[in-house]
mmCIF entry with sequence, helices, sheets and N, C-alpha, C, O atoms, coordinates in Angstrom:
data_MODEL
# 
_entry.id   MODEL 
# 
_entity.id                         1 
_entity.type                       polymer 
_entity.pdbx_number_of_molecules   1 
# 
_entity_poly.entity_id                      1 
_entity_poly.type                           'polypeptide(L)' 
_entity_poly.nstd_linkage                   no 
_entity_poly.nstd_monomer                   no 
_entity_poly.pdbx_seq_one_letter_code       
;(UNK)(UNK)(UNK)(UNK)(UNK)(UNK)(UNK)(UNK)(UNK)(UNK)(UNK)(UNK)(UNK)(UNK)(UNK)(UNK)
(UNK)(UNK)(UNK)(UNK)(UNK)(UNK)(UNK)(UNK)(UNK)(UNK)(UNK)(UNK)(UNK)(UNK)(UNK)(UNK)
(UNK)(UNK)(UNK)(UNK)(UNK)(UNK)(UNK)(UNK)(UNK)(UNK)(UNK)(UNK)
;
_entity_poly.pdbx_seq_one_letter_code_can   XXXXXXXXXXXXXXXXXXXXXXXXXXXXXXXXXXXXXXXXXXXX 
_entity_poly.pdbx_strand_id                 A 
# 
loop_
_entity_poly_seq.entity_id 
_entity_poly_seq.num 
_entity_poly_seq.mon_id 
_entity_poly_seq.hetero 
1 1  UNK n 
1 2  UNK n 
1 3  UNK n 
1 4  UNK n 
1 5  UNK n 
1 6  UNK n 
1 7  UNK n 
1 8  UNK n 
1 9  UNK n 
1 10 UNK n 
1 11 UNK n 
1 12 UNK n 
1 13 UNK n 
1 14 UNK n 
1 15 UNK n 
1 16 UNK n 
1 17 UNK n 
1 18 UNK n 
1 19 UNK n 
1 20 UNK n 
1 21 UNK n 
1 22 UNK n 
1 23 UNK n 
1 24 UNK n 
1 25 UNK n 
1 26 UNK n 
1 27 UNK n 
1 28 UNK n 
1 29 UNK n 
1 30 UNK n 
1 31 UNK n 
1 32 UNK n 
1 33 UNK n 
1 34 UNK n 
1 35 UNK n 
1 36 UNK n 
1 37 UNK n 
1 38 UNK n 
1 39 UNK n 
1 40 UNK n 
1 41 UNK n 
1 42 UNK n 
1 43 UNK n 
1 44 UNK n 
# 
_struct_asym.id          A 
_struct_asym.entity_id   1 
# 
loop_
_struct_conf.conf_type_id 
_struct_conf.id 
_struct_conf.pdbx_PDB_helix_id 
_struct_conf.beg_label_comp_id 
_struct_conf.beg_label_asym_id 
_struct_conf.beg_label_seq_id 
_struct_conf.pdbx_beg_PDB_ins_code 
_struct_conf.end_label_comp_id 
_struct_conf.end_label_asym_id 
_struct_conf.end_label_seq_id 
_struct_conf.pdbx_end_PDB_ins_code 
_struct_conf.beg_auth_comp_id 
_struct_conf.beg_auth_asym_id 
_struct_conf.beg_auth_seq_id 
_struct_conf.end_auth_comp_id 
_struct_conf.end_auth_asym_id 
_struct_conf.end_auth_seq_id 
_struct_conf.pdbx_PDB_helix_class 
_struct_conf.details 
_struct_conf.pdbx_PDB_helix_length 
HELX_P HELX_P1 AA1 UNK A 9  ? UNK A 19 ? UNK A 9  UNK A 19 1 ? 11 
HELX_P HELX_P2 AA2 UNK A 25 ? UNK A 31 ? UNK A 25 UNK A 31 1 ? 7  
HELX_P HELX_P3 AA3 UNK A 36 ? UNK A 43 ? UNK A 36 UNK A 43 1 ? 8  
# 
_struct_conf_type.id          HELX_P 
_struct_conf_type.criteria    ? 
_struct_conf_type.reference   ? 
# 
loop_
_atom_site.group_PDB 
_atom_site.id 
_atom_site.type_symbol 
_atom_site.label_atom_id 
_atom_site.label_alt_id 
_atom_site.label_comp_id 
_atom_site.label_asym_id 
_atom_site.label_entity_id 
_atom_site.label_seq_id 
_atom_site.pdbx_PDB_ins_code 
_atom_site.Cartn_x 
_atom_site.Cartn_y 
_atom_site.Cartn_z 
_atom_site.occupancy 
_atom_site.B_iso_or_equiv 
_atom_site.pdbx_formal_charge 
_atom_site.auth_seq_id 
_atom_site.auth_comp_id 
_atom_site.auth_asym_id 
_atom_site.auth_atom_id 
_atom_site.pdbx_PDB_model_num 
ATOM 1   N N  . UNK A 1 1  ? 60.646 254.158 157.791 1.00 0.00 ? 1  UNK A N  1 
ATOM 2   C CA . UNK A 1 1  ? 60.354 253.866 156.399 1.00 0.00 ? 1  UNK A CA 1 
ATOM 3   C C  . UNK A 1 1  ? 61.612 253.334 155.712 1.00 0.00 ? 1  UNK A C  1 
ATOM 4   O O  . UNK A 1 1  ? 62.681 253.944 155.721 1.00 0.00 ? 1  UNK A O  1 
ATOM 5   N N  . UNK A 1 2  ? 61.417 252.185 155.131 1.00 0.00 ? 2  UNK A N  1 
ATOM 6   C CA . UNK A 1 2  ? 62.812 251.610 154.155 1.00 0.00 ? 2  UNK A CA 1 
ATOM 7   C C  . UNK A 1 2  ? 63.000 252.213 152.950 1.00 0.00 ? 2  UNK A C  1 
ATOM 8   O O  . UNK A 1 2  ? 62.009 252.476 152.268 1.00 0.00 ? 2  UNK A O  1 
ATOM 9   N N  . UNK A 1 3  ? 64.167 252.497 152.538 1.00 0.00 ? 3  UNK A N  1 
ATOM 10  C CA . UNK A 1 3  ? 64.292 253.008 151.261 1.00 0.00 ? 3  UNK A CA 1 
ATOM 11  C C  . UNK A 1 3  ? 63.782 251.805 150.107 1.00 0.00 ? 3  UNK A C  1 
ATOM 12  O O  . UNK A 1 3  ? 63.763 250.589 150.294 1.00 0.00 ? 3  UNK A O  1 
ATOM 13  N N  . UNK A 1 4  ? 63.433 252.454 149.030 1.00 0.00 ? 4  UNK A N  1 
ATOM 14  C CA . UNK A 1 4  ? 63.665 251.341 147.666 1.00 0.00 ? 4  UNK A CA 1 
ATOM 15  C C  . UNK A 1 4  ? 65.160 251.458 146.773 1.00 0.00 ? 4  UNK A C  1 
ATOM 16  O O  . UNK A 1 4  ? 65.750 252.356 146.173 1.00 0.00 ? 4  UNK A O  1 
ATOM 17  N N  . UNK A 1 5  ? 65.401 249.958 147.071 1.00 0.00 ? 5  UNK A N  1 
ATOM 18  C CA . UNK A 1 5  ? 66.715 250.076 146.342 1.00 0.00 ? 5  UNK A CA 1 
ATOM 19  C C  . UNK A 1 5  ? 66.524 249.845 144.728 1.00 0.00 ? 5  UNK A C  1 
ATOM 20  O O  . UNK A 1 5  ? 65.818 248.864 144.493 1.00 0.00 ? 5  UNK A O  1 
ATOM 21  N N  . UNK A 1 6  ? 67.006 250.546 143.551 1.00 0.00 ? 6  UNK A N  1 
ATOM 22  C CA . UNK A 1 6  ? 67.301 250.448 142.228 1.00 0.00 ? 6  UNK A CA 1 
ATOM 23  C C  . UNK A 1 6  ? 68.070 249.740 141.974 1.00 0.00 ? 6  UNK A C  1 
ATOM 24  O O  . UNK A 1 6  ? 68.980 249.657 142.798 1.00 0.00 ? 6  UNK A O  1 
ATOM 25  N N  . UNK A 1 7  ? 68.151 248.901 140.807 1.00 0.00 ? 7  UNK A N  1 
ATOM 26  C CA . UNK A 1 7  ? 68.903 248.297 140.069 1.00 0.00 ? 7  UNK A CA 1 
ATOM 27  C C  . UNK A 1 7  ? 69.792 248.923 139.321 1.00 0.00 ? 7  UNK A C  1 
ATOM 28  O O  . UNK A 1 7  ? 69.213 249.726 138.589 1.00 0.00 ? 7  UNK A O  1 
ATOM 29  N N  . UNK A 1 8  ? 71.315 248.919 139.122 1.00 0.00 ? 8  UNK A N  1 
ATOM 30  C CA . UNK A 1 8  ? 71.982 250.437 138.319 1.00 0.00 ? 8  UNK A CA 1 
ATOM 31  C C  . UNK A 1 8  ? 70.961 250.156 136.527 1.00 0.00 ? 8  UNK A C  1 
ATOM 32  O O  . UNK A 1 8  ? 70.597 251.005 135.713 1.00 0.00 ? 8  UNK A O  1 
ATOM 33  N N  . UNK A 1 9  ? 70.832 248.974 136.512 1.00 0.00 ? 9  UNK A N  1 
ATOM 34  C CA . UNK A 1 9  ? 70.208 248.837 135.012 1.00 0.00 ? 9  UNK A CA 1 
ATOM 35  C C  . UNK A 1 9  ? 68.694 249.534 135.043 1.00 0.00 ? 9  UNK A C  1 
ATOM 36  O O  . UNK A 1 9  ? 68.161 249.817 133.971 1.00 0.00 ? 9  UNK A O  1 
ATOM 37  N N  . UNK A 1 10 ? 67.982 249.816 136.374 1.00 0.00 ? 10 UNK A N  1 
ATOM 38  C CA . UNK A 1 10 ? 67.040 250.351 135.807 1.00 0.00 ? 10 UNK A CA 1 
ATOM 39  C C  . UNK A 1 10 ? 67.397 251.891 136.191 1.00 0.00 ? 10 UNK A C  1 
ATOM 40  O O  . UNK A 1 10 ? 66.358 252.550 136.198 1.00 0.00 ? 10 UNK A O  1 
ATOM 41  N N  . UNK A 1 11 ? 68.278 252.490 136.438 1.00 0.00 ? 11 UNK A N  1 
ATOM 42  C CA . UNK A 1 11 ? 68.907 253.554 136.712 1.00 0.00 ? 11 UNK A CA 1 
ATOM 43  C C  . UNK A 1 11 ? 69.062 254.011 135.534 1.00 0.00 ? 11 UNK A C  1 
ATOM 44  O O  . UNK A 1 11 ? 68.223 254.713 134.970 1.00 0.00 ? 11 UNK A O  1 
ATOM 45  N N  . UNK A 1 12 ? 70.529 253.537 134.872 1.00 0.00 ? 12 UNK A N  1 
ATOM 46  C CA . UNK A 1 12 ? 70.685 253.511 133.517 1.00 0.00 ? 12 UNK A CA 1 
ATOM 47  C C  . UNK A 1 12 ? 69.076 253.946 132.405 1.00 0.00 ? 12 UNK A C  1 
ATOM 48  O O  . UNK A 1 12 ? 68.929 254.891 131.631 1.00 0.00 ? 12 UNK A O  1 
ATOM 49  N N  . UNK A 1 13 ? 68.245 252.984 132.712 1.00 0.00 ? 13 UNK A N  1 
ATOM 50  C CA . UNK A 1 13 ? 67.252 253.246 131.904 1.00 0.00 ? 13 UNK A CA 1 
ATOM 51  C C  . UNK A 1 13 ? 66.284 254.673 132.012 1.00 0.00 ? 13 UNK A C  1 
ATOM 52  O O  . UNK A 1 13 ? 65.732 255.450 131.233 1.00 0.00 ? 13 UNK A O  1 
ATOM 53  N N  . UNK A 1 14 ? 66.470 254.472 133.691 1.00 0.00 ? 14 UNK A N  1 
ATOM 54  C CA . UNK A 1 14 ? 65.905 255.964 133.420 1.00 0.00 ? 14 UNK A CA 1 
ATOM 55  C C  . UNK A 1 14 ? 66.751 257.257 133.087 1.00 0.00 ? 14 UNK A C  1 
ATOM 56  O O  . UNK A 1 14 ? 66.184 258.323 132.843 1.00 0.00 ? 14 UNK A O  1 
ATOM 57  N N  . UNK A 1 15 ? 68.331 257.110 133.085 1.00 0.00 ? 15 UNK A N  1 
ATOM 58  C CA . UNK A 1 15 ? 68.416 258.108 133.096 1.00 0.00 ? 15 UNK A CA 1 
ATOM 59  C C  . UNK A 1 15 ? 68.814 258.362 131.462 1.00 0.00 ? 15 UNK A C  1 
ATOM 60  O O  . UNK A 1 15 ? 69.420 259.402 131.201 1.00 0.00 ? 15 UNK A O  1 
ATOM 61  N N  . UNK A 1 16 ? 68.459 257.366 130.291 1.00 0.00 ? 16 UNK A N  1 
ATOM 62  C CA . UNK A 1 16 ? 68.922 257.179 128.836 1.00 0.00 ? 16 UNK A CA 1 
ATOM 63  C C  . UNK A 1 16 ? 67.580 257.687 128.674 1.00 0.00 ? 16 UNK A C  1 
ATOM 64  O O  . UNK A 1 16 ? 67.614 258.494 127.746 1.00 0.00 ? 16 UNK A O  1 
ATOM 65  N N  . UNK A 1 17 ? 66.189 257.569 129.240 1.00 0.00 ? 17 UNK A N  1 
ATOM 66  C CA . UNK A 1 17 ? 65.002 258.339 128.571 1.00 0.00 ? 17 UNK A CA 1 
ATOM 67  C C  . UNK A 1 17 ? 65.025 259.622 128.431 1.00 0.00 ? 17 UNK A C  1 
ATOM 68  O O  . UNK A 1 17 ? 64.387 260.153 127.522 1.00 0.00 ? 17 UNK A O  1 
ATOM 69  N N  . UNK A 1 18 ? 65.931 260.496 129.504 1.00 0.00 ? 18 UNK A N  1 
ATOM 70  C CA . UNK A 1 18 ? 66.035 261.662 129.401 1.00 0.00 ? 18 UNK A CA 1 
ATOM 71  C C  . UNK A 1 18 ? 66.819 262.272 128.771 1.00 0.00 ? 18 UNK A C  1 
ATOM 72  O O  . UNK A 1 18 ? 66.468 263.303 128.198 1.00 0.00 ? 18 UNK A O  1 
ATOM 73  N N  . UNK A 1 19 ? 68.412 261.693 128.683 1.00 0.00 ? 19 UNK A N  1 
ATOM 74  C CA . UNK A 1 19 ? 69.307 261.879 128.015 1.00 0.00 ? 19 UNK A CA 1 
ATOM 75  C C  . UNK A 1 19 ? 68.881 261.834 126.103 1.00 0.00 ? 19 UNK A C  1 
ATOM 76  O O  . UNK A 1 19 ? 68.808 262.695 125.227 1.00 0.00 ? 19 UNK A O  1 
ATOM 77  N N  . UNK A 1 20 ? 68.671 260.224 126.157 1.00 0.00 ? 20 UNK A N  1 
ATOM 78  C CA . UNK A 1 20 ? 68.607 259.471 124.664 1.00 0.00 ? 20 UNK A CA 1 
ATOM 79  C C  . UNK A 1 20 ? 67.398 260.302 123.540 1.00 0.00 ? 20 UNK A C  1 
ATOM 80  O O  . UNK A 1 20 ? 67.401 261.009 122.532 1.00 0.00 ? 20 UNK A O  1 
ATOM 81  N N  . UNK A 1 21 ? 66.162 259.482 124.773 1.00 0.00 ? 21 UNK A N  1 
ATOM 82  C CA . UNK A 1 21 ? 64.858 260.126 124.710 1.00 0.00 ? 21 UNK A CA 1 
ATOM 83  C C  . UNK A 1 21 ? 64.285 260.798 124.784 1.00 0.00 ? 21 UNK A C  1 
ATOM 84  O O  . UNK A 1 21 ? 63.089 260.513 124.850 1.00 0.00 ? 21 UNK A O  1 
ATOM 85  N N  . UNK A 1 22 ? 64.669 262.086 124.826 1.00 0.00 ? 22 UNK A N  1 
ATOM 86  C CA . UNK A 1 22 ? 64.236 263.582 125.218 1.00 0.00 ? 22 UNK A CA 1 
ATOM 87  C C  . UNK A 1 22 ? 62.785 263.555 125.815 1.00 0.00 ? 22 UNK A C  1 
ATOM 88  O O  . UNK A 1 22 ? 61.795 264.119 125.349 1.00 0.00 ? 22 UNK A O  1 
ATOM 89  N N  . UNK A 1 23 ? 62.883 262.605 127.198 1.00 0.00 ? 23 UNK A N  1 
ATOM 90  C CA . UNK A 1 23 ? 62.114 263.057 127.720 1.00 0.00 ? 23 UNK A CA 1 
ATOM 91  C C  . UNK A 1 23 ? 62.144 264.261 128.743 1.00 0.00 ? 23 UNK A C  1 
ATOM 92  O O  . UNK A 1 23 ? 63.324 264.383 129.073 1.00 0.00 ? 23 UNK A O  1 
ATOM 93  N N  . UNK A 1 24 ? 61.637 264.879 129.169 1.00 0.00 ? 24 UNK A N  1 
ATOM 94  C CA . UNK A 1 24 ? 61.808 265.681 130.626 1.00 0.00 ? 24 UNK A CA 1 
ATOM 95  C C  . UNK A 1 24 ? 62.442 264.989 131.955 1.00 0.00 ? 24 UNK A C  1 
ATOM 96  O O  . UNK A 1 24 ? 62.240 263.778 131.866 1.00 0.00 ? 24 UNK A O  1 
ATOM 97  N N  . UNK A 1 25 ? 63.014 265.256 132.947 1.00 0.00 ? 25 UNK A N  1 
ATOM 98  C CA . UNK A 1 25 ? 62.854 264.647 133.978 1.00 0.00 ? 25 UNK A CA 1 
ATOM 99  C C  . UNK A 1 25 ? 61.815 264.258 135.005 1.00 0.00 ? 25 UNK A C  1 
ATOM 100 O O  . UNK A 1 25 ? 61.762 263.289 135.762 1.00 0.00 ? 25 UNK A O  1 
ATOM 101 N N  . UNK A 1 26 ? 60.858 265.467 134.785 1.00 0.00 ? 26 UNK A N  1 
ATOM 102 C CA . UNK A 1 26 ? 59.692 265.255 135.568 1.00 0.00 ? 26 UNK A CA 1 
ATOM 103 C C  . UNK A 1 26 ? 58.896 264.284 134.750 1.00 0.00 ? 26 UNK A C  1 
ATOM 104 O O  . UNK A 1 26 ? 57.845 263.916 135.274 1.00 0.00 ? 26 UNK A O  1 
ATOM 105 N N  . UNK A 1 27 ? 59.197 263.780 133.531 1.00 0.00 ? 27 UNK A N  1 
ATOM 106 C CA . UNK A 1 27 ? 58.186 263.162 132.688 1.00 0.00 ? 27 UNK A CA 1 
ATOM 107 C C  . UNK A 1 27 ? 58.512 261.938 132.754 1.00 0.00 ? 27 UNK A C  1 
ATOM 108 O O  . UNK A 1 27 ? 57.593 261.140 132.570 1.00 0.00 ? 27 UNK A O  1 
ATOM 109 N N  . UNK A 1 28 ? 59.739 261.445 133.001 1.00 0.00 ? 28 UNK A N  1 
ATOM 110 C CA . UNK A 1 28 ? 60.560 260.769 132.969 1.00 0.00 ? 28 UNK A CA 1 
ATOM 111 C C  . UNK A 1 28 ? 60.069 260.009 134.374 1.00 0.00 ? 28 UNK A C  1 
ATOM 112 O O  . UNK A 1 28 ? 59.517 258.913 134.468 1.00 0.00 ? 28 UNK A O  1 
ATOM 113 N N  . UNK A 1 29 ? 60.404 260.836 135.321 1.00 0.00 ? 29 UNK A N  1 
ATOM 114 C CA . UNK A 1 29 ? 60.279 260.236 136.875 1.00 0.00 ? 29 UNK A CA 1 
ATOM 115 C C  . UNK A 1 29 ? 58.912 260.015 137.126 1.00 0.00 ? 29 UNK A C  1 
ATOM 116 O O  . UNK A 1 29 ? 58.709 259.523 138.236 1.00 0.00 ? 29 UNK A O  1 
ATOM 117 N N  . UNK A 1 30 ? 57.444 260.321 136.122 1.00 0.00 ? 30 UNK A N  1 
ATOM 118 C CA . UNK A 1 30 ? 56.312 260.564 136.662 1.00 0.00 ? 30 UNK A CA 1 
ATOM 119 C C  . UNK A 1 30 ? 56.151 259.083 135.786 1.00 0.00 ? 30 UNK A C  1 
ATOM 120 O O  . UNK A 1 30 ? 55.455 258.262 136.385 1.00 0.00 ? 30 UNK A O  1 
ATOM 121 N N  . UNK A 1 31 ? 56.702 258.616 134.433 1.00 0.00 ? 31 UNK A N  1 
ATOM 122 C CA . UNK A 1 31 ? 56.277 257.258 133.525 1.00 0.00 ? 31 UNK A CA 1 
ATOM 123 C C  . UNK A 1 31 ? 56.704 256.380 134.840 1.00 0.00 ? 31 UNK A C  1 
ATOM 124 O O  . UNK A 1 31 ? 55.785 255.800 135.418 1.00 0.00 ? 31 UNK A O  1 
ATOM 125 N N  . UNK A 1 32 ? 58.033 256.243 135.351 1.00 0.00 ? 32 UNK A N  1 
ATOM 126 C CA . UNK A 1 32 ? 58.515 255.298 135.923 1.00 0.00 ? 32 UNK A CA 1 
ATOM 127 C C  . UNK A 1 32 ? 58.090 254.956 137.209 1.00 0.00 ? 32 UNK A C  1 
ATOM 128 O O  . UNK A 1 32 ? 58.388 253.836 137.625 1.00 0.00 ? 32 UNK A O  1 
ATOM 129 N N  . UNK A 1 33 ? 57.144 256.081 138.247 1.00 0.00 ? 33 UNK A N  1 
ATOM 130 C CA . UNK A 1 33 ? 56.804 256.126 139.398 1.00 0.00 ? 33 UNK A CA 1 
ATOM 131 C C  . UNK A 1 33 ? 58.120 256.707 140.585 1.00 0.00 ? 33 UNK A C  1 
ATOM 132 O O  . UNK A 1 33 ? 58.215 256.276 141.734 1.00 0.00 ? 33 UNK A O  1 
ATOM 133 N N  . UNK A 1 34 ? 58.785 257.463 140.141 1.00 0.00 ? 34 UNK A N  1 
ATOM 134 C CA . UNK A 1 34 ? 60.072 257.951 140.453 1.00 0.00 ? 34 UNK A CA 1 
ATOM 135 C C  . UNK A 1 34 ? 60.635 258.810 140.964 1.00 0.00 ? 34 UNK A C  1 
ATOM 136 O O  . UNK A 1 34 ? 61.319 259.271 140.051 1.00 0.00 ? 34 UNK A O  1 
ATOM 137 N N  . UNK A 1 35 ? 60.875 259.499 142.034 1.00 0.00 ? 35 UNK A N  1 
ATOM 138 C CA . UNK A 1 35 ? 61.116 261.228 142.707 1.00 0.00 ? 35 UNK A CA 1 
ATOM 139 C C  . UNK A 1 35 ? 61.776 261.808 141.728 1.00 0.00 ? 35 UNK A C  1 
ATOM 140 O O  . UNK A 1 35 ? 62.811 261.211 141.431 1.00 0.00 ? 35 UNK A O  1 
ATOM 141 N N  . UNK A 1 36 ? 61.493 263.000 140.967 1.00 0.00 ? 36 UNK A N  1 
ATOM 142 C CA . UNK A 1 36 ? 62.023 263.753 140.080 1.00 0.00 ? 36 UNK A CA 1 
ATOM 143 C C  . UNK A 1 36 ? 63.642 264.344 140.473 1.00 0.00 ? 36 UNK A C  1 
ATOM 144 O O  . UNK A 1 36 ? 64.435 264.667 139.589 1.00 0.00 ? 36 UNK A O  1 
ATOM 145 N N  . UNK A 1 37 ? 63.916 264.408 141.736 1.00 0.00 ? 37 UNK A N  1 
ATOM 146 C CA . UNK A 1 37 ? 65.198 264.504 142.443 1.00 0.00 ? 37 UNK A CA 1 
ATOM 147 C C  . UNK A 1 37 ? 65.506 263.572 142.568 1.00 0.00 ? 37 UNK A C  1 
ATOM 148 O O  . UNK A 1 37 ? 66.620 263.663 143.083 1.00 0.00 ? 37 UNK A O  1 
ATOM 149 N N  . UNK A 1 38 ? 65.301 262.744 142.459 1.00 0.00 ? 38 UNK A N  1 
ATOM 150 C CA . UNK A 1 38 ? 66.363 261.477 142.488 1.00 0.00 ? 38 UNK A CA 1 
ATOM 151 C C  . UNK A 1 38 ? 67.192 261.233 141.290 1.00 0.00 ? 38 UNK A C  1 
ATOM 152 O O  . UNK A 1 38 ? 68.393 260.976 141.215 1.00 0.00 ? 38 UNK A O  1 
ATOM 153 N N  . UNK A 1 39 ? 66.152 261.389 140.220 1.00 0.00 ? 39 UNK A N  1 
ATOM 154 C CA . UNK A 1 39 ? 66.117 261.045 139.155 1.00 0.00 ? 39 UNK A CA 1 
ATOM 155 C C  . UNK A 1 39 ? 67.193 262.419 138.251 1.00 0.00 ? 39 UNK A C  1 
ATOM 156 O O  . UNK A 1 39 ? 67.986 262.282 137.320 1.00 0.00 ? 39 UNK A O  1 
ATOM 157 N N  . UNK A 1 40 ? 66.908 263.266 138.768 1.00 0.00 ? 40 UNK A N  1 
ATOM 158 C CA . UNK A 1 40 ? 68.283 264.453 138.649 1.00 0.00 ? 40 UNK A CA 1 
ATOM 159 C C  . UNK A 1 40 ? 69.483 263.994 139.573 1.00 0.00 ? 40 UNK A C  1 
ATOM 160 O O  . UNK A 1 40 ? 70.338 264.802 139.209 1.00 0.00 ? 40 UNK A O  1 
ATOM 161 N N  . UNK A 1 41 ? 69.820 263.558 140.108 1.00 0.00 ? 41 UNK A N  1 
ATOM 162 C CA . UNK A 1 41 ? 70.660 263.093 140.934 1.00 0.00 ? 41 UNK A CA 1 
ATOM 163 C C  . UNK A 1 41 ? 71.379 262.521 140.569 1.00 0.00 ? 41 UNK A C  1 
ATOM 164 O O  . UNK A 1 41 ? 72.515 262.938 140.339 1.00 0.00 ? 41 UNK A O  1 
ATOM 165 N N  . UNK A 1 42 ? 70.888 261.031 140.326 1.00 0.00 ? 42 UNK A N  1 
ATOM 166 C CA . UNK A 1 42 ? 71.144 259.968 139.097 1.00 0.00 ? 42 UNK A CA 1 
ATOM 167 C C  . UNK A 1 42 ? 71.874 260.084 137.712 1.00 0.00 ? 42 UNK A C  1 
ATOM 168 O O  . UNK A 1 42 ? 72.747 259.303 137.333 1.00 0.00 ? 42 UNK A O  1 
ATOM 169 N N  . UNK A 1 43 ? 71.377 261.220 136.967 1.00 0.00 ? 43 UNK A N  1 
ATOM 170 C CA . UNK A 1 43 ? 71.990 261.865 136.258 1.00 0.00 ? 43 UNK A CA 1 
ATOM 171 C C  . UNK A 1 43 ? 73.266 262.578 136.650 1.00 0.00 ? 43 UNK A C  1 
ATOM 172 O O  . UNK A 1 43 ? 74.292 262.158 136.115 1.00 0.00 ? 43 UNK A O  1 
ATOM 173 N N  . UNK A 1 44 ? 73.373 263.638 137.538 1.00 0.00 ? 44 UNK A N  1 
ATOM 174 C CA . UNK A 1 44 ? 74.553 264.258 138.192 1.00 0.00 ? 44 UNK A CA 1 
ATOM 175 C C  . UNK A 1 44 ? 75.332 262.981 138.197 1.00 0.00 ? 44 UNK A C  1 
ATOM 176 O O  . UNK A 1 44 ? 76.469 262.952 138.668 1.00 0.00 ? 44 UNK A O  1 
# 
């Protein structure tokens, strides 16, 4: 299986919805189609 590679700009974006946007992470990673650990990760 190949990974999917991100763009840091759509990185960035997801990780300003959670930060900026008080979204959740799981809410966050579930709008974008996104592993919720990744998406904590990303953040870290």
């Amino acid at each position: 299986m190949t990974r999917k590679k991100y763009s840091n700009e759509f990185k960035l974006d997801a990780i300003k919805l959670v930060l900026n946007q008080g979204y959740t992470g799981a809410d966050a990673a579930k709008r974008l189609g996104i592993n919720a650990k990744m998406l904590r990760r990303w953040i870290r």
